[in-house]
C-alpha positions in Angstrom: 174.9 102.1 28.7 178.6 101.4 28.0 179.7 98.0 26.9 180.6 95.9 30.2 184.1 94.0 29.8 184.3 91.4 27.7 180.9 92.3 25.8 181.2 93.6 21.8 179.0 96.6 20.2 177.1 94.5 17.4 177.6 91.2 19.2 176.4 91.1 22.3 174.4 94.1 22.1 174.3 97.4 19.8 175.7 100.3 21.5 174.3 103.7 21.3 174.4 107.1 22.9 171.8 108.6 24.0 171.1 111.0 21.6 171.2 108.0 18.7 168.4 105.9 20.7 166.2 109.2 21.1 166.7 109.6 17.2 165.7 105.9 16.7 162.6 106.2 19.0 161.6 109.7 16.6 162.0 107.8 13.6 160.3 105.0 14.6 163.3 102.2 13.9 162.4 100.5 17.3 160.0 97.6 17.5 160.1 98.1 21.5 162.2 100.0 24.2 161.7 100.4 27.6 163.5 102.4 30.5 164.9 100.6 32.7 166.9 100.5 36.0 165.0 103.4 37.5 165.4 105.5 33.9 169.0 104.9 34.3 169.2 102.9 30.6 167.0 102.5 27.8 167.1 99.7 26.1 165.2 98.6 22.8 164.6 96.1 19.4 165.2 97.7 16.6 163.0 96.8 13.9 165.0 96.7 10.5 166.9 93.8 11.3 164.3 91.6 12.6 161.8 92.7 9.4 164.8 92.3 7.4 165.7 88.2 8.6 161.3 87.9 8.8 161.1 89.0 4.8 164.1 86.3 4.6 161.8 83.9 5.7 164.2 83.2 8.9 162.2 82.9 12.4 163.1 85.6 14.5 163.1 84.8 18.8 163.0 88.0 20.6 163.4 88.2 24.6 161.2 90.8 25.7 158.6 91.5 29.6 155.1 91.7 28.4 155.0 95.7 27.2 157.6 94.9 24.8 155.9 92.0 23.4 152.4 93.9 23.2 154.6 96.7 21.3 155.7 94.2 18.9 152.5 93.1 18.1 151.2 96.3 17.3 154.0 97.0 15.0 154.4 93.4 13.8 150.6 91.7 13.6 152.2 88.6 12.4 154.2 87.9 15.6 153.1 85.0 17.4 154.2 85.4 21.5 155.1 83.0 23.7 155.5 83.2 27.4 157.3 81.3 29.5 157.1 82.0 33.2 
């Protein structure tokens, strides 16, 4: 999606079209993404930056529903999940 007001690519989020997140899904650079809002967005973790802050030794918190966290696991054995409902 477009940034909303007030929100700032590489801030709040990183903003890509959807042509860029279909490349990153290909090349596997996403830890996790999910449609959402009916297939309206996609939305997604991409992985260098939190292997890159993990190999700093830097803990990494990641806000993700339960598919995203199993996804993370797979690609990240080392992750430890915690839920809070």
């Amino acid at each position: 999606r477009a940034p909303r007001p007030g929100e700032v690519d590489g801030v709040d989020y990183t903003f890509v079209t959807a042509g860029q997140f279909q490349q990153l899904i290909d090349d596997g650079a996403l830890l996790e993404w999910a449609e959402i809002h009916g297939g309206l967005h996609r939305s997604g973790t991409p992985a260098a930056p939190v292997r890159a802050a993990t190999a700093a030794g830097h803990p990494v918190l990641i806000e993700v529903d339960l598919a995203g966290a199993r996804a993370v696991k797979q690609a990240m054995p080392e992750a430890i999940s915690v839920f809070l409902a």
